[in-house]
C-alpha positions in Angstrom: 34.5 70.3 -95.5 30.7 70.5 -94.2 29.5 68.0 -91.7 25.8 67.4 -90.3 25.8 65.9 -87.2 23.4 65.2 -84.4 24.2 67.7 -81.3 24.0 65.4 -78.1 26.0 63.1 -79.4 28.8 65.4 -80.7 28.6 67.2 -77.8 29.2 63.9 -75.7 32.1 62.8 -77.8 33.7 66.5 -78.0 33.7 65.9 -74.0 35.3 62.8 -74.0 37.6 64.2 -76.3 38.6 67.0 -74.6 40.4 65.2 -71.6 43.5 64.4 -74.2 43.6 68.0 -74.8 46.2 69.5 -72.2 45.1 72.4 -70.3 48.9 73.8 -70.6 50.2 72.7 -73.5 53.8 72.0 -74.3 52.9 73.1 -77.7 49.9 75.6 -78.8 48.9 73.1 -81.7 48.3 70.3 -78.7 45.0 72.8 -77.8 43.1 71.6 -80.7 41.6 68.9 -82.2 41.4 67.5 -85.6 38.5 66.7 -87.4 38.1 64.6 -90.8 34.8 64.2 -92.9 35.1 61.0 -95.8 33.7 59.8 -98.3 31.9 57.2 -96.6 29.6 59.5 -93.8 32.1 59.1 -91.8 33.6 61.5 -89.1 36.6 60.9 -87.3 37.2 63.4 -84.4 41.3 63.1 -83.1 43.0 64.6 -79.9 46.5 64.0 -78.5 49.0 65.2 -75.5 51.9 63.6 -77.1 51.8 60.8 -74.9 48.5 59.4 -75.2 45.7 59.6 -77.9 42.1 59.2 -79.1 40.5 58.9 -82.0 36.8 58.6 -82.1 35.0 57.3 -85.3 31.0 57.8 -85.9 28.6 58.0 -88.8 27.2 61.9 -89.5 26.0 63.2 -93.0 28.6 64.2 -95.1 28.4 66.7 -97.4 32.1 67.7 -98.5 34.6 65.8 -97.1 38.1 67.4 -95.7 40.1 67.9 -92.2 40.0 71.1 -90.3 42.2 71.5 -87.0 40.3 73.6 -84.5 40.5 74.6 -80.5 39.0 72.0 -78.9 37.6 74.2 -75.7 36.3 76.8 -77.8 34.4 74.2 -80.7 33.1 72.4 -77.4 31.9 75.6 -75.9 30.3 76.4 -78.7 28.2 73.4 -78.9 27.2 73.1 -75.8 26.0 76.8 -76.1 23.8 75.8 -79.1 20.5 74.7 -79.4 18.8 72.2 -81.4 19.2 68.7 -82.3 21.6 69.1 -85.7 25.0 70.9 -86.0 26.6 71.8 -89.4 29.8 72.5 -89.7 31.4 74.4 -92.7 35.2 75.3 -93.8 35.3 78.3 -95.6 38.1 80.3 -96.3 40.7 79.6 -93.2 37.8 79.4 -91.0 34.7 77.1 -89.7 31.2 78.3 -89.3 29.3 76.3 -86.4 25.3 77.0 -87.1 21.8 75.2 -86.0 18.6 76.8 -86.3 19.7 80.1 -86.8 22.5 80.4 -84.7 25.9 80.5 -86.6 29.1 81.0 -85.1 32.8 82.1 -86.9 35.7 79.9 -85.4 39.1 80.5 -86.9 40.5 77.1 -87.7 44.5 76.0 -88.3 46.4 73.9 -91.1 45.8 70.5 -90.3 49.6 69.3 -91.4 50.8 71.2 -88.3 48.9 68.3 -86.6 51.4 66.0 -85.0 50.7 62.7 -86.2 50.2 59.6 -84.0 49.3 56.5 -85.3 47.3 53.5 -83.8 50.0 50.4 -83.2 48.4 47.4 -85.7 45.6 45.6 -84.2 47.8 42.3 -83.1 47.2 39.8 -80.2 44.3 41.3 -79.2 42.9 40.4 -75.9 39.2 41.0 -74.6 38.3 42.6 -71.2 35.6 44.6 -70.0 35.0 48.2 -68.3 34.4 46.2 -65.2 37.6 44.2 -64.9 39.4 47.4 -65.6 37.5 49.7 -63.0 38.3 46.7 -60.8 41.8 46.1 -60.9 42.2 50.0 -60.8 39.8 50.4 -57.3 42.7 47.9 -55.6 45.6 49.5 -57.1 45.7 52.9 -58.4 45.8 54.9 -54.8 49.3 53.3 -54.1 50.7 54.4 -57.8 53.1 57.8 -56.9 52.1 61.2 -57.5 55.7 62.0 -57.8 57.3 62.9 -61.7 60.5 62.4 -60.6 60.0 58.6 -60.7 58.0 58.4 -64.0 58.1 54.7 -63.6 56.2 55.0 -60.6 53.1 56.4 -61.6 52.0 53.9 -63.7 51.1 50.2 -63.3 53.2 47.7 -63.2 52.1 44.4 -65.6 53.9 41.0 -64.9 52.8 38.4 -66.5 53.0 34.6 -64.6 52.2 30.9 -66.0 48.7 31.4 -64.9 48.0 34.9 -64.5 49.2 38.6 -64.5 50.5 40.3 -61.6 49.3 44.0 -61.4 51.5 46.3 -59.2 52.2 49.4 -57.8 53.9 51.6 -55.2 54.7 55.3 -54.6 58.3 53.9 -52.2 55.7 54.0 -48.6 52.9 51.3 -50.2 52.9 48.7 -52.2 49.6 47.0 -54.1 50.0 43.8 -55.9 47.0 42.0 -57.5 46.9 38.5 -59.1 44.3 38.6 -62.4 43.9 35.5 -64.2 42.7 35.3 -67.7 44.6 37.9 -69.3 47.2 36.2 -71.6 50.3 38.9 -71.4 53.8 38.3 -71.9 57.1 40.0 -70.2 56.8 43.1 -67.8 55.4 46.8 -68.9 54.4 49.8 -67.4 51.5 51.1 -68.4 50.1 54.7 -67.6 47.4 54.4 -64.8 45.7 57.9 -67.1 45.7 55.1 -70.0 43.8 52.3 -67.4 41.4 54.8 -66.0 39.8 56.2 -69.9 39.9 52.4 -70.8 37.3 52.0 -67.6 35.8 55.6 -68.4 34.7 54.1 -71.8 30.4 53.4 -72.4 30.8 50.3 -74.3 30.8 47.1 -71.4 33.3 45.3 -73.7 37.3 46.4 -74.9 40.2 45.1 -76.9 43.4 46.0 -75.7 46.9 45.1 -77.7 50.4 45.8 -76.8 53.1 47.0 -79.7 56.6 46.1 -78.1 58.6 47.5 -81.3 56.6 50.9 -80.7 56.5 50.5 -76.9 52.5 51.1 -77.2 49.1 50.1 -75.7 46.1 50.9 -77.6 42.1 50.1 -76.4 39.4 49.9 -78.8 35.8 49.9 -78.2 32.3 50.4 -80.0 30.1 53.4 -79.1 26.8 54.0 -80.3 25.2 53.9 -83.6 28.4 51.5 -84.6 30.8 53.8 -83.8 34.5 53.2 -82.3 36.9 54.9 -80.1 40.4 53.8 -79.6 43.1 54.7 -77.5 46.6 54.4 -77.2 49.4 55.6 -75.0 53.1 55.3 -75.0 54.5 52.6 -72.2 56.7 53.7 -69.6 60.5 52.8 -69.6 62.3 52.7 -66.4 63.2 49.8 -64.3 60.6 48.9 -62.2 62.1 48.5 -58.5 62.7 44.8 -57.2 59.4 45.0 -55.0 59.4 41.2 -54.3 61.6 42.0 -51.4 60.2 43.9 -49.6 56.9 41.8 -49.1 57.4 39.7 -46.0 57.9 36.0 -45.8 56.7 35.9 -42.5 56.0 38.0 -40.1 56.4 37.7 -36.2 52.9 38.6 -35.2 49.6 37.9 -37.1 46.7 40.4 -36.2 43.1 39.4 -37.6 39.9 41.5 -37.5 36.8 42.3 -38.9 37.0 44.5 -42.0 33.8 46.7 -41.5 34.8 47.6 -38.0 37.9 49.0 -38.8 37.3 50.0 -41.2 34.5 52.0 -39.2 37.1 52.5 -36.6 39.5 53.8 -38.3 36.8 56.4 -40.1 36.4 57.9 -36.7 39.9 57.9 -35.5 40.7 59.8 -38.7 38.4 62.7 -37.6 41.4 63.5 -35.5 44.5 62.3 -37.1 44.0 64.4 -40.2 45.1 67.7 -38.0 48.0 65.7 -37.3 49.1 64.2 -40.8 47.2 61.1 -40.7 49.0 59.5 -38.4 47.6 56.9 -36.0 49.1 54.7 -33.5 48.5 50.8 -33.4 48.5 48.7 -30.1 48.3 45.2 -30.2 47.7 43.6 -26.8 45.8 40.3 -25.8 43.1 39.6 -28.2 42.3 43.3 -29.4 43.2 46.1 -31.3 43.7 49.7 -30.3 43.7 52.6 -32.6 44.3 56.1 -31.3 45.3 60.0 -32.7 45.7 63.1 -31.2 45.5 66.2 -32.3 47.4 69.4 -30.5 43.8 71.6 -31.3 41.1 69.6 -31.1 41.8 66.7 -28.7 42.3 62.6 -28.4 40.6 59.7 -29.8 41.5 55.6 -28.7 39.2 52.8 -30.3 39.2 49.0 -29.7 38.6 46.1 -31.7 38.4 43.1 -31.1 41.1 40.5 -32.9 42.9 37.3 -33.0 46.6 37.8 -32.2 48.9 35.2 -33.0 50.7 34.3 -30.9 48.3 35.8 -28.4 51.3 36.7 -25.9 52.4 39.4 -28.6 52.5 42.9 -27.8 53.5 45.5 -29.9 52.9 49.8 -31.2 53.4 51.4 -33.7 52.7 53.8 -36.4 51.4 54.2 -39.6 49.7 56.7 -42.3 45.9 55.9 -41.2 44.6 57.2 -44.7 46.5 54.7 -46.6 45.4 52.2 -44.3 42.0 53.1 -45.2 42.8 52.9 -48.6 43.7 49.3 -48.5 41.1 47.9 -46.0 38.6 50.1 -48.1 39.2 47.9 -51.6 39.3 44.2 -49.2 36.3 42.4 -50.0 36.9 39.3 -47.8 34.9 39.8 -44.1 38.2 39.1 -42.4 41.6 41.3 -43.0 44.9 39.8 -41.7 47.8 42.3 -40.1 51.1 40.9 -40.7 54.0 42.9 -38.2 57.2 42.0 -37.8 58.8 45.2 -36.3 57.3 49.0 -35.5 59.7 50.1 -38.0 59.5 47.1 -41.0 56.7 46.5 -43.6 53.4 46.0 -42.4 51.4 43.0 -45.1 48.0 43.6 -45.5 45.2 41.1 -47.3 42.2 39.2 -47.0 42.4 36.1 -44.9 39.8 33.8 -47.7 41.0 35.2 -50.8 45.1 34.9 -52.1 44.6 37.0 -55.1 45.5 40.8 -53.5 47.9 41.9 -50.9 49.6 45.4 -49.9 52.5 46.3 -47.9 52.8 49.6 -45.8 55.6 51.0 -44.5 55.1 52.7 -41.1 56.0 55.8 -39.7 58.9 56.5 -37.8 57.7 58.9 -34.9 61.4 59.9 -34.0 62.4 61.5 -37.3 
């Protein structure tokens, strides 16, 4: 194989490459990536962690075509080390040398067939969306998706699809998002990898295809890049069953709290000064037409804010507790000027939305001060 390419733009593709290469692999092969030069000038560049995968296709000048499988970190390093505006890159006896303008570097390369092979699901049913839909539906969603491995269902997103629109869902078992899109024609219920949403919304091209393969329990992405290039991606769904989160979002609640979304979410920036020495936790009082927020800290001191609200009815009195950084997570991603509290009890869910729009709500459980 020998390859011309231009530098910037290898070295940009090499880093968007690189985040499918694990950083501790389950298998040493899984460290590098595989290139292919055709026929046709064109260079494919391929990367996978066994659950999710890119391939990224581009023109370059093609002298000999031919695969070589080489460490992605170290080829990367290498070009970025390099200066000027071509790379050539030549197999030659078990090896790679890496040269421009008289710098030339020895990179030992592997046998491609140790490779594992995944495959891109066939390009069925494809449905357009853009980067900014993606980057949208993620900003309202993605902080309440768990952490936790134990639950692998969990940390994904949860897609449902309606007669008129798609339900997009998650929780980590204390918070639950749930976001009504319309436009996207899905069908059934999957779970798809938040990792697989957020390169979907990483991607430079404003437009993307994405396509589900139930047999293969896959969701690939496709998009153009420069210079009529393409990238796809796919990524295995997640199996599981997805808990039964429709009840556990309130009918009704008892008490109906409404306030300005700027000032708390203002407020509740300054009461968090304090409640992070004391894990995030800060106490709500509702009294007569206002809102108190308060923390303490054992070390550095107190803090009690007010705002004020609409209380429905406005006899209703009530305190209790909750994580104040996932509360700032949720009024954070609001965009109506008004945010409704829905609370029924200091120790049931708390339902959080916008009071204009009916398209995004989230539930949060609160904290029980005498565990």
């Amino acid at each position: 194989m020998e390859i011309v390419v231009v530098k910037n733009k290898f070295e940009r593709l090499l880093s968007s490459l690189l985040r499918f290469v694990p950083s501790r692999p389950s298998l040493p092969v899984l460290s590098s990536i595989l290139l292919t030069a055709a026929d046709d000038n064109s260079f494919l560049l391929k990367a996978t962690d066994l659950e999710m995968g890119i391939e990224i296709g581009f023109g370059a000048k093609v002298i000999k075509k031919g695969s070589v499988l080489v460490d992605g970190r170290v080829l990367n390093d290498v070009v970025k080390g390099m200066v000027g505006d071509k790379i050539i890159i030549k197999k030659e006896d078990g090896r790679i040398f890496v040269g421009s303008q008289g710098q030339k570097v020895e990179v030992l390369i592997e046998d491609p067939t140790e490779y594992p092979i995944f495959k891109m699901p066939d390009k069925e049913g494809a449905e357009k969306m853009t980067t900014g839909e993606v980057k949208d539906f993620l900003r309202k969603t993605a902080f309440s998706v768990s952490k936790d491995e134990i639950r692998p269902v969990l940390t994904g997103l949860m897609m449902k699809a309606g007669d008129k629109d798609v339900e997009i869902v998650s929780t980590d078992g204390v918070r639950l998002s749930v976001l009504r899109k319309k436009g996207l024609k899905w069908s059934g219920k999957k779970v798809v990898p938040v990792r697989f949403w957020s390169e979907v919304g990483n991607l430079s091209s404003d437009q993307v295809e994405i396509w589900l393969n139930d047999k293969k329990k896959q969701i690939a992405a496709e998009s153009e890049i420069e210079d009529g290039g393409r990238v796809r991606i796919v990524s295995q769904l997640i199996e599981g069953d997805y808990p039964k989160y429709e009840t556990i979002i309130p009918e009704k609640t008892q008490m109906n709290v409404t306030v300005n979304r700027g000032l708390l979410d203002q407020r509740l920036g300054l009461v968090m000064v304090l409640a992070r020495e004391g894990g995030n936790v800060v106490k709500l009082r509702v009294e007569k037409g206002k809102l108190l927020l308060s923390a303490q800290a054992s070390v550095r001191g107190n803090v009690e804010v007010e705002l004020e609200a609409e209380v429905q009815p406005d006899s209703s009195r009530i305190e209790l507790a909750i994580n104040g950084k996932f509360l700032q997570d949720v009024v954070g991603v609001i965009e109506d000027e008004y945010v409704s509290l829905g609370i029924e009890d200091k120790l049931k869910p708390v339902l959080i939305r916008g009071v204009e729009k009916d398209d995004y709500l989230h539930v949060l459980m609160p904290v029980n001060l005498s565990e």
